[in-house]
C-alpha positions as CSV (number, residue, x, y, z in Angstrom):
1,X,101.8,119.6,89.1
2,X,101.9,116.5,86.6
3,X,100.3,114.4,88.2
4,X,96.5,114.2,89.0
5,X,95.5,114.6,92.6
6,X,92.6,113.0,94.3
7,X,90.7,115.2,96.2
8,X,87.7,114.4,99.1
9,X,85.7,116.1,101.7
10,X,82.3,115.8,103.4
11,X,79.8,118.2,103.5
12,X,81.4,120.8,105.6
13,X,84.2,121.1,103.2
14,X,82.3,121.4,100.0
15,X,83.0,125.1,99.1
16,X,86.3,124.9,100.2
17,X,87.0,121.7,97.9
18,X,85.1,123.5,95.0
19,X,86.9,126.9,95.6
20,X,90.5,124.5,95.4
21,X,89.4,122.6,92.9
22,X,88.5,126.0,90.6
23,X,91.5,127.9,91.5
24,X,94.1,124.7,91.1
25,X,93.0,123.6,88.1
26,X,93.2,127.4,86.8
27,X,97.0,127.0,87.6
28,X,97.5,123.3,85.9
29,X,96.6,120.8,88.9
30,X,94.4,117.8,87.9
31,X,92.0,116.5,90.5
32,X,90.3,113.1,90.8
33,X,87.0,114.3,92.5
34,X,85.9,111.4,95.2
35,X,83.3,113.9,96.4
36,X,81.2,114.4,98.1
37,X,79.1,116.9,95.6
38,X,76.9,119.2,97.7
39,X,76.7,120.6,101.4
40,X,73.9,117.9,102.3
41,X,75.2,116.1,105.3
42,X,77.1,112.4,105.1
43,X,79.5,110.7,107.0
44,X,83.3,111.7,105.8
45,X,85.2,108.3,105.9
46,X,82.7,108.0,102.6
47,X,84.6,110.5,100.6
48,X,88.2,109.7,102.7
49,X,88.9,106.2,102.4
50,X,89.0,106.4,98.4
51,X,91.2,109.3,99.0
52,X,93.8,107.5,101.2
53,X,93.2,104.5,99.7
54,X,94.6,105.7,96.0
55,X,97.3,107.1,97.6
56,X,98.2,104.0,99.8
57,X,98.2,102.4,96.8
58,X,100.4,104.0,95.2
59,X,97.5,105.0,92.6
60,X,98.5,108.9,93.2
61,X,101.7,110.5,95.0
62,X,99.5,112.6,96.9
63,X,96.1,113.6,97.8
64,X,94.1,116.6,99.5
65,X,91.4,115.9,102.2
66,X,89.0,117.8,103.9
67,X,86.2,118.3,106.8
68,X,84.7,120.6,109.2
69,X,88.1,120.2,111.9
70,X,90.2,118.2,110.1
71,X,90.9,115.6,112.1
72,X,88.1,113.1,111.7
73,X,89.5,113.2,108.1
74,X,93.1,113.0,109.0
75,X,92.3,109.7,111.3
76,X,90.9,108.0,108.9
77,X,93.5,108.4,106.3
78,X,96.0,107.4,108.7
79,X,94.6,104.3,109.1
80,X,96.4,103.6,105.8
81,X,100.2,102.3,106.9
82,X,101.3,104.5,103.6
83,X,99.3,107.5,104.2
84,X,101.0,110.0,106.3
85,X,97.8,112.4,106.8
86,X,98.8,116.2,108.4
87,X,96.3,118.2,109.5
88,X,97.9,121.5,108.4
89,X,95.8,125.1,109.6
90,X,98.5,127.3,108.5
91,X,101.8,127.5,105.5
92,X,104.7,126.9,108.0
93,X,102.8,123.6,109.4
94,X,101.8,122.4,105.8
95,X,105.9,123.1,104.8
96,X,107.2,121.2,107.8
97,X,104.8,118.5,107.2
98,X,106.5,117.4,104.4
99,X,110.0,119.2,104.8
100,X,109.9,117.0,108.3
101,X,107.4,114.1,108.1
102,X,107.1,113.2,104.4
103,X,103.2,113.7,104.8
104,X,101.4,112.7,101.2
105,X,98.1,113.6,101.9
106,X,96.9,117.5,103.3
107,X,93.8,118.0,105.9
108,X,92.0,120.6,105.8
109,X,90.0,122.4,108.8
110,X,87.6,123.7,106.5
111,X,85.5,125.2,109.4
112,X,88.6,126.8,110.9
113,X,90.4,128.2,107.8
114,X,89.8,130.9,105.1
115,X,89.5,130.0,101.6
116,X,92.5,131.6,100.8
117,X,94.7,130.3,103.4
118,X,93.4,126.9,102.1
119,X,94.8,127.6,99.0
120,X,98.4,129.0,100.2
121,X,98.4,125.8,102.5
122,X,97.9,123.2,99.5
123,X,100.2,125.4,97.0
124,X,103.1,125.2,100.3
125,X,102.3,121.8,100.2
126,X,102.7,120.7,97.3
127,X,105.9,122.5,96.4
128,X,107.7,121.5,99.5
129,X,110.0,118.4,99.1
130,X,110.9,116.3,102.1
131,X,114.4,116.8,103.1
132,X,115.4,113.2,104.1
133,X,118.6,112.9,105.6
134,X,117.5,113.0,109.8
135,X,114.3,113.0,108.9
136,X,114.5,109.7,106.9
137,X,115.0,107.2,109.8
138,X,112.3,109.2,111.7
139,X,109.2,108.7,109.4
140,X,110.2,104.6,108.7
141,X,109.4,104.4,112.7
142,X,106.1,105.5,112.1
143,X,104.5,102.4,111.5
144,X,105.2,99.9,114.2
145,X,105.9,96.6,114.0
146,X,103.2,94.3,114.6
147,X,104.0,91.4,117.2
């Protein structure tokens, strides 16, 4: 990957962030590190919202996210009307989030996952181009219009 990635979690998915930070960067990936930096407890929009953020504005392409489930990170980054945040537990659902729904940003249930399938989830992520086509007109209906 050429381009640097952000990358933020909160306390629960410190090791997992570490661990994917370690073996990414081992393979080429650049990370921008939002933190949090240690398994002492905090509240995880503090380490999403620069994530989603820098990807909403068009800072970085894409960006990795994680918690204990998931989704508390996920719903915050979708509060972003440029982030498409999928939570993504195994390869096929990371590969059809972006095949499917153009999603820029990976969550990660770092209480529900093993290291490794972490790892083959970001990698399928990352490699996996949207298709377009179908799929196109689907994802602009994402974010309604405000009346």
């Amino acid at each position: 990957m050429d381009q640097e990635i952000p990358v933020g979690c909160d306390h629960a998915g410190y090791k997992m962030k570490v661990y994917l930070v370690e073996k990414l960067s081992a393979e080429g990936y650049h990370f921008h590190d939002f933190g949090t930096f240690s398994e002492e407890s905090v509240d995880y929009p503090d380490f999403i919202h620069p994530v989603a953020k820098a990807v909403n504005d068009g800072t970085y392409r894409m960006g990795i996210i994680l918690c204990g489930s998931g989704i508390g990170a996920s719903l915050v980054a979708n509060k972003y009307p440029e982030v498409r945040a999928a939570l993504c537990w195994n390869e096929e659902i990371a590969k059809l989030s972006r095949q499917h729904n153009n999603a820029n940003v990976v969550s990660l249930p770092a209480r529900f996952i093993t290291f490794e399938e972490a790892l083959t989830i970001v990698k399928t992520f990352f490699a996996t181009p949207f298709e377009g086509g179908r799929h196109e007109r689907r994802v602009q209906k994402i974010n309604p219009v405000l009346l």
